[in-house]
N, C-alpha and C positions, 0 to 999 in steps of 0.2 A: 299281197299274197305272201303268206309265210313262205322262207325256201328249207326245202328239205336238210338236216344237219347230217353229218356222217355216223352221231347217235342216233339218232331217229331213225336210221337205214338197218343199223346194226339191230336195233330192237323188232324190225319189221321180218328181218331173215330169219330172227331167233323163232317167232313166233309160226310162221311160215312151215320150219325144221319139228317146231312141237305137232302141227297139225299132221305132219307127213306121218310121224311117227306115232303117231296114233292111230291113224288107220290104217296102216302097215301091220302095227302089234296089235292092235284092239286095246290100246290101254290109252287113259289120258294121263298127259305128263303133269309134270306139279309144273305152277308158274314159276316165272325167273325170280330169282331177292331184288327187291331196289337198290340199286345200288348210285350214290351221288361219288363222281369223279372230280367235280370242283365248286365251290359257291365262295365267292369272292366280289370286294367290290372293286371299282377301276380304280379309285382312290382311296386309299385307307385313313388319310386324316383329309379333312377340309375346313373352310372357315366357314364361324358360325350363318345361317344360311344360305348356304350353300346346298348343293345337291351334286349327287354320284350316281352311278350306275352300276345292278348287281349282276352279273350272272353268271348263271348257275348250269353245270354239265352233270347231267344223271339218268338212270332208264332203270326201266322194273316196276313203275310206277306214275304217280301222279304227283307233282312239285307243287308245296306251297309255304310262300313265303308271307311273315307277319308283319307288324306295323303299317298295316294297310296297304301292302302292296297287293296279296291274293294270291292266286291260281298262275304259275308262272311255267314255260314249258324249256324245256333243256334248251342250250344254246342261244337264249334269246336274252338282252340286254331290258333293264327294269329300273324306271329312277327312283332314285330315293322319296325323292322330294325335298324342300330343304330342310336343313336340319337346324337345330337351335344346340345340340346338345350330341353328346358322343353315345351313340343306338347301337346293341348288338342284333343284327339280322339274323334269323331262324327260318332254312330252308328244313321241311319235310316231306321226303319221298315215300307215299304210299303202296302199294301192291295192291292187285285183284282180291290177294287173300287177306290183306288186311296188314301186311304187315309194312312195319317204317321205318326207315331210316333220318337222321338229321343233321346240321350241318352249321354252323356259325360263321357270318362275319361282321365282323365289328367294324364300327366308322367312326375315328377320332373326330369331335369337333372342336375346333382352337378358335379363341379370337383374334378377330381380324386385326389387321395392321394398321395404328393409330400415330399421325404426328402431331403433337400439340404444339411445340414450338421448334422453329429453326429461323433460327435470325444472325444477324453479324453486328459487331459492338463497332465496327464504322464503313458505312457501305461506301464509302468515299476514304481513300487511304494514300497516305504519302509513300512513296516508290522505298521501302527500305523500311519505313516502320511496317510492327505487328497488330493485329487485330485479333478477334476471341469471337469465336463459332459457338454459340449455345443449344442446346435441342433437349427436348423432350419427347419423349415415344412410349408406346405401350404395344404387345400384340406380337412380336418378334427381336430379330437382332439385326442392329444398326450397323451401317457404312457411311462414309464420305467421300467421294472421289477427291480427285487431284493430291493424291500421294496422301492424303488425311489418312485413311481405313476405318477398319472397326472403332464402334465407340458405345457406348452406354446410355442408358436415359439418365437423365439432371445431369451432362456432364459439357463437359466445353474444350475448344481446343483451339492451340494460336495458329494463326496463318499471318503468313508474311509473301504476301503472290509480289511477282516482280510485275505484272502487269493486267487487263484487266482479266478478271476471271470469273468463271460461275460455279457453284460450287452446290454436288445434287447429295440429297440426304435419303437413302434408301433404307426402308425397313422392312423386310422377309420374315414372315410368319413361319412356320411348321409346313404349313401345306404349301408352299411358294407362292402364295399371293405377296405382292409390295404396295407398299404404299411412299411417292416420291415428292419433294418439297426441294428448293432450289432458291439460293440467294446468291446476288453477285456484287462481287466488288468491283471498285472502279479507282485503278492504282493513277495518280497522280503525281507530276515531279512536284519535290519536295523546295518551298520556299527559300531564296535566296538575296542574300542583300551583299554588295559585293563595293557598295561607297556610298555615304552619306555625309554630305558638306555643309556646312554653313561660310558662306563666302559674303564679305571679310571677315575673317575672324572674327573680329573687332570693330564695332563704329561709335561714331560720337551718338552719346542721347540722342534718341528721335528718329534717328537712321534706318534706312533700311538693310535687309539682308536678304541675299537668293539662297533657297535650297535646296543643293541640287542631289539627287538619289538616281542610285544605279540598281536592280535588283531584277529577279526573275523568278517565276513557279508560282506568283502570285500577284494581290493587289494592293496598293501600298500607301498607308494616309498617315498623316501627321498629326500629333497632337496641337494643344494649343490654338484649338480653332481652325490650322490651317487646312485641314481635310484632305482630300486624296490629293496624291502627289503621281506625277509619273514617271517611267524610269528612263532616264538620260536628260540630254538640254531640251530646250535650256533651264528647264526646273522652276521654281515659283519665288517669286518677290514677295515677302511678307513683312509686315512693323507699320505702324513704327517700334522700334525697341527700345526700351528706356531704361532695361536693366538686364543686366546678364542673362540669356534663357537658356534651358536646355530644352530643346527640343528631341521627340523619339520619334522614329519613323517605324510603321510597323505593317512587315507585310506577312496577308494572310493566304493561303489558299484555299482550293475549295474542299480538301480533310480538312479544315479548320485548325491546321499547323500554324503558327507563330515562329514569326521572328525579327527579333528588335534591331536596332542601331540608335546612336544618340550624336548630336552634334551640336555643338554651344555658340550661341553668338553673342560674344561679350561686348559689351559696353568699354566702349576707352574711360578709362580711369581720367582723362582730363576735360577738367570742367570750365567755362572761362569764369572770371572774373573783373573785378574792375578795371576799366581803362587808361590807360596814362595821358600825360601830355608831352611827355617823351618815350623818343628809342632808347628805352636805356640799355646800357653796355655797361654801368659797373653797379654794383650793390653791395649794401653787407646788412648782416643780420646784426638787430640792436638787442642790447639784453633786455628792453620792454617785450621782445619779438617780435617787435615793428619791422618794417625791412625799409633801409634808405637808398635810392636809388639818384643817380643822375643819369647825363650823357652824353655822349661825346662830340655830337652836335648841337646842343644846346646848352648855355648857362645854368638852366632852371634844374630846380631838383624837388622830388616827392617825398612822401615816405607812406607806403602802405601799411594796413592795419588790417591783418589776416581776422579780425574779430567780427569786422562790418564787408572785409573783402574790397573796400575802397584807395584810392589813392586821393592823398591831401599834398597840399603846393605847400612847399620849404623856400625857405632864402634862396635867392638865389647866387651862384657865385658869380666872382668877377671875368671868366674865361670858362670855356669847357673843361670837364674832368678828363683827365685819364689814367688816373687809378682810385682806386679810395680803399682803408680797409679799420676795420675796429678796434681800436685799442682796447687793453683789456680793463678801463675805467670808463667806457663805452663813449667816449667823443671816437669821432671816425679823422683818420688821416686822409686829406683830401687833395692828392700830385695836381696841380692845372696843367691845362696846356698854356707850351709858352708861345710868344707871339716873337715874329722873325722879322729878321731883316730886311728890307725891300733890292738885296743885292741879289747878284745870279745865286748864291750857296742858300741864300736863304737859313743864316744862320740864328739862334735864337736869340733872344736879347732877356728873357727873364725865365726863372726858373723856381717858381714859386710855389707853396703848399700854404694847407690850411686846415683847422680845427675845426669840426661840426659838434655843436653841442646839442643832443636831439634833447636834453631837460629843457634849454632856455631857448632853444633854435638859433643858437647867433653861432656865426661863420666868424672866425678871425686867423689874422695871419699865424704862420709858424715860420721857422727858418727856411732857407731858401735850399734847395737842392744845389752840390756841387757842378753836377753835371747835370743838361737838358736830357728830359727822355720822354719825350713825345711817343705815340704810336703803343700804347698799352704797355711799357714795364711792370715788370712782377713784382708785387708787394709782398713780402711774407711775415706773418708774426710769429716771432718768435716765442721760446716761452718765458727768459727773461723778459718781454713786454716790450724790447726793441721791435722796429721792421726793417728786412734785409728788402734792399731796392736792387734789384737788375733788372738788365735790358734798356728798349726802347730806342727810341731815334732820334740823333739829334740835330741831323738836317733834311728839310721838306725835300729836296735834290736831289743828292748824295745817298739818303737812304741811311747814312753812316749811322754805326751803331757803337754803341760808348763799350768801353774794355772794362769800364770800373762797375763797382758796388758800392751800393751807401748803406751806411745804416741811420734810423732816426731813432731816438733815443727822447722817448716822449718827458722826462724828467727834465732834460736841459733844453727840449723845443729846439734840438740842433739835428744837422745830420753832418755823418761823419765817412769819410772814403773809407771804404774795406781793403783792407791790404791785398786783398783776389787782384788775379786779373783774368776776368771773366767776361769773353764776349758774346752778350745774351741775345744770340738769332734770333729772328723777329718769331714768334707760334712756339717758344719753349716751355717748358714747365717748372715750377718751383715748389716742392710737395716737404711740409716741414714734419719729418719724422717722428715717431713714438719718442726716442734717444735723444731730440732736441736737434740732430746737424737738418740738412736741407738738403732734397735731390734738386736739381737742377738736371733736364733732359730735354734732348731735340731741339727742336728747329729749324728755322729756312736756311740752310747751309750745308755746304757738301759733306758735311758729317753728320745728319741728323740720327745718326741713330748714337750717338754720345750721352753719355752722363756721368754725372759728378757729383760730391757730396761735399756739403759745405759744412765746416764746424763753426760755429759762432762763438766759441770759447776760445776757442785758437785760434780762429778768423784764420782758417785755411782753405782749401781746396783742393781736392783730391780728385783721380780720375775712377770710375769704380766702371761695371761691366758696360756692355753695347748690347740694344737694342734689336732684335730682329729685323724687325722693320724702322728705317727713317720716319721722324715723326714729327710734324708742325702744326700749331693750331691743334692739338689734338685734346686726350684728357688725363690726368693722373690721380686719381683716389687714394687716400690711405685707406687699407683695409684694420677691421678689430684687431688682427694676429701681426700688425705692423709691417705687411710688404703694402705693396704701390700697386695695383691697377689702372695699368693702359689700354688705351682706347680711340680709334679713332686718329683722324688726322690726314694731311697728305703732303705730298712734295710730286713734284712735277715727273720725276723720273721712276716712280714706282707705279704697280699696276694697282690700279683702283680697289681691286678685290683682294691685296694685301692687308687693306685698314679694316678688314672685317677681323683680323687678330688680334687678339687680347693677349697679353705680356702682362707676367707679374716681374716684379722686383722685389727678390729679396736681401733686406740689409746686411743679412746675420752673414751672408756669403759672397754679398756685392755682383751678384747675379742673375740675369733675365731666362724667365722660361714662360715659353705657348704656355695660353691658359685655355682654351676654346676659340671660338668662333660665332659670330654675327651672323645672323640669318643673311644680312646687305652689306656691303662696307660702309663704313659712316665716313662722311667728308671731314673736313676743316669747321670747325666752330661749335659743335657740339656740346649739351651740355653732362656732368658729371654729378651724382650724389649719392655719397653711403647715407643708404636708409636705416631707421632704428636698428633689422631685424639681421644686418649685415649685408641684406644685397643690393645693387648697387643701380641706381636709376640712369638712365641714358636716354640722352634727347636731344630730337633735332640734327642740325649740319646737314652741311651742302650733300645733296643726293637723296634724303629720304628725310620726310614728314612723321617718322614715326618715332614709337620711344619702346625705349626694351627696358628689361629687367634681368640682370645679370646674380644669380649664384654663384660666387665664388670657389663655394666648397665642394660644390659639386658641378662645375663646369656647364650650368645649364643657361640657358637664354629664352625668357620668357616674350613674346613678343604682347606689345600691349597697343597696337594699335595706334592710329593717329594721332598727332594733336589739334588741336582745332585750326592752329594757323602751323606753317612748316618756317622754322623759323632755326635762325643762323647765328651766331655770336650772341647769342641771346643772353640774360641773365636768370641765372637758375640756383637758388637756394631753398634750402633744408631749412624749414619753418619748425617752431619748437613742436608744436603739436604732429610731427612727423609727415606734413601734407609737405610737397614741395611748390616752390612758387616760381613761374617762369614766364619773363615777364619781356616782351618789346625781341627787337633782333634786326640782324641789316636788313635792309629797303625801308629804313620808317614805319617800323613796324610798333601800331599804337596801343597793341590789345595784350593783356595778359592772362594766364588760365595756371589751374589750380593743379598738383596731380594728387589723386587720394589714393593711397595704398591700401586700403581696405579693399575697395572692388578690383 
């Protein structure tokens, strides 16, 4: 049941008041004008199909509204139906007597709110990198929450969320319909790699190496076949290795973030070689670039042929060696040991040398040394083509050590006392100068950090600077620019981790200064050699198996890994072809190996 409107009441009195007053006066009154007081709809825009409601306040008449609504009465609500399209509505209010009034309302129709795309260019993101929001819409105007705002159709916008978030795309037509789409990201920590090892640095061919990775925010695999790694110990065994690798380690997370690291495991540059049949302890390079070696316990002598890598049996001599060195028409000078008295001094009874001829192989006598010098004396050549003899021992007891110097003078096959008086500590050095004099340094004696310089034209001897450290058995390199690298060595009284300093000598000022430092200290016996390219090879001695690689010029130390055997007074020369060869050492040591400076 319709309810009565407060128009409808009003029209009822009005009518009521005309009747009164016409039988009152005897006249009939005219009817009221239609009169429409409102026609409206509830919404004046909507979306396409949609529908509204009109209505309409008016009296005087009868209301009628078009587009198929009809006959409609004041106060009362009428739907549209839906619309497709923006409709002007036509109310008209008639009278008894015919006449009308009429009325308009219009209904915007808009298109509805359309998303076609809203996506994120990485739903997965690392804590701190950005990302790019794209969208597409039609139908009204765009938002984005989370501090984004307004935005546009075809248009995109970075987001950089510190953690996860979702992220909603609203688009508002005209008439306030939305239409909502929503994508989320998912913030991840960002990949880390915080150590990557290869442990030993360095191994012999064949060897293996662990590697061990430290990282986090992701997952973490190895090239080279060795596939996932994980992060901390004890890390993974991989090889054999046969040649320098670099390995990369590479962790990913689940943005698909990267991040590398690399770590090398080098191959020791020393390779073995052929075998001996002695320890030998002396050598010298032949100008074929054969190398001739003896020993100190045995007679017998080799000579290796860096071409085949083998070692061939030589004459042998009539007593052990204990020195030998090249003259410069390539026979080798060959000190024997002497053989001793059967008293307590044990004094020596001969003191013999010898000529090696590597053209013809034959050994024969030379002149006799003036004094016995058992226990390694220094040979030097000189550049006149003399050799200055110091040091050594010349009783098995006593220990005692001769004061004098000889020199031999391979033209008269004689040796001759030096006017020095020079007593050459047992582990000293004798390093013969660019300028032709001779360092003489260190030793087993309460002064080992001493040195001297001999002049062979004056046949003098001079005292020139001290040593840092005391120094025995150690080593002394001429370097290209004519100072002396030291190296190595020891005396009972010094702290071990002193011999890991290197001391240069300079002539021009007769002066020692710190040159760097050793990764280790190097003991007593060690071996020395300037390489082609200036730096300076190091091997062996008591404490460490391994070998370095010294830069001079720039104070660096290259470690280079083991040698195949650890080995001590060993014999180590500079082969033409720039390979060095290091060969036998104390305990009977029978093997030799190669070192290639290439790898």
């Amino acid at each position: 049941m319709k309810s009565t409107k407060p128009a409808e009441l009003l029209s009822g009195i009005t009518g009521l008041l005309i009747l009164w007053a016409t039988g009152c006066g005897g006249r009939t009154p005219a009817p009221p004008p239609p009169i429409i007081q409102s026609f409206a709809a509830a919404k004046a825009v909507i979306t396409a199909g949609a529908s509204t409601t009109l209505t309409a306040q008016f009296s005087g008449g009868t209301g009628l509204v078009g587009n198929g609504i009809g006959t409609v009465q004041s106060g009362m609500e009428y739907s549209s139906g839906p619309l497709s399209s923006t409709t002007t509505f036509i109310l008209t209010v008639t009278s008894q007597s015919g006449q009308a009034v009429s009325r308009e309302a219009r209904v915007e129709v808009v298109p509805a709110p359309v998303i076609t795309t809203f996506k994120v260019s990485q739903p997965i993101l690392s804590n701190g990198n950005a990302a790019i929001l794209t969208y597409a819409f039609s139908g009204g105007t765009g938002s984005i929450d989370q501090g984004v705002g307004e935005v546009i159709d075809g248009g995109s916008s970075s987001i950089s969320p510190g953690s996860d978030t979702v992220y909603t795309l609203k688009v508002t037509n005209r008439a306030g319909d939305s239409a909502i789409l929503t994508v989320a990201v998912q913030v991840v920590a960002p990949p880390r790699i915080t150590g990557f090892l290869a442990t030993p640095a360095k191994v012999l061919a064949g060897g293996m190496v662990t590697l061990q990775a430290t990282y986090e925010g992701g997952e973490g695999a190895v090239d080279k076949g060795v596939g996932p790694i994980p992060s901390g110990l004890p890390g993974l065994t991989v090889g054999p290795v046969h040649a320098t690798t670099l390995f990369t380690l590479s962790v990913v997370n689940p943005a698909g973030d990267r991040v590398q690291a690399t770590a090398t495991a080098g191959v020791s540059p020393f390779v073995p070689t052929g075998a001996m049949a002695i320890d030998s302890l002396f050598g010298v390079l032949l100008p074929t670039g054969n190398v001739w070696v003896a020993g100190r316990s045995s007679t017998q002598t080799q000579t290796y042929d860096p071409a085949t890598g083998t070692f061939r049996q030589g004459p042998d001599l009539p007593v052990p060696c204990v020195a030998a060195t090249c003259l410069k028409d390539g026979r080798v000078l060959v000190l024997a040991e002497s053989t001793y008295s059967t008293d307590m001094f044990h004094w020596p009874l001969s003191e013999r040398a010898y000529l090696f001829d590597p053209a013809t192989q034959a050994l024969t006598r030379t002149g006799d040394l003036n004094d016995p010098r058992n226990g390694a004396p220094m040979t030097t050549l000189l550049k006149d083509g003399r050799v200055l003899i110091t040091g050594g021992i010349s009783s098995q007891i006593t220990g005692y050590t001769p004061w004098t110097a000889e020199l031999y003078d391979p033209e008269t096959g004689t040796f001759k006392l030096s006017n020095i008086v020079y007593r050459g500590y047992r582990g000293f050095s004798a390093t013969l100068l660019s300028d032709g004099r001779c360092l003489l340094a260190g030793g087993g004696a309460w002064d080992a950090e001493r040195a001297y310089l001999y002049d062979p034209v004056a046949d003098t001897l001079v005292s020139t600077g001290s040593m840092a450290v005391g120094r025995a058995y150690h080593t002394a390199t001429l370097l290209p620019n004519g100072k002396v690298l030291f190296a190595g060595g020891a005396m009972g009284t010094i702290a071990p981790e002193d011999y890991s300093l290197f001391e240069l000598y300079d002539p021009e000022t007769g002066t020692f200064s710190r040159a760097g430092y050793l990764p280790d200290p190097i003991g007593a016996g060690s071996g020395a050699n300037l390489l082609p390219e200036g730096t300076v090879l190091i091997t062996g001695g008591l404490g460490t198996p391994n070998g370095y690689r010294y830069a001079p010029a720039l104070s660096i130390v290259e470690a280079l890994g083991p040698l195949n055997a650890a080995r001590t007074y060993h014999l180590s020369i500079l082969l033409k072809d720039g390979r060095v060869l290091l060969a036998g050492g104390s305990g009977g040591l029978l093997t030799a190996e190669l070192f290639l400076p290439q790898m």
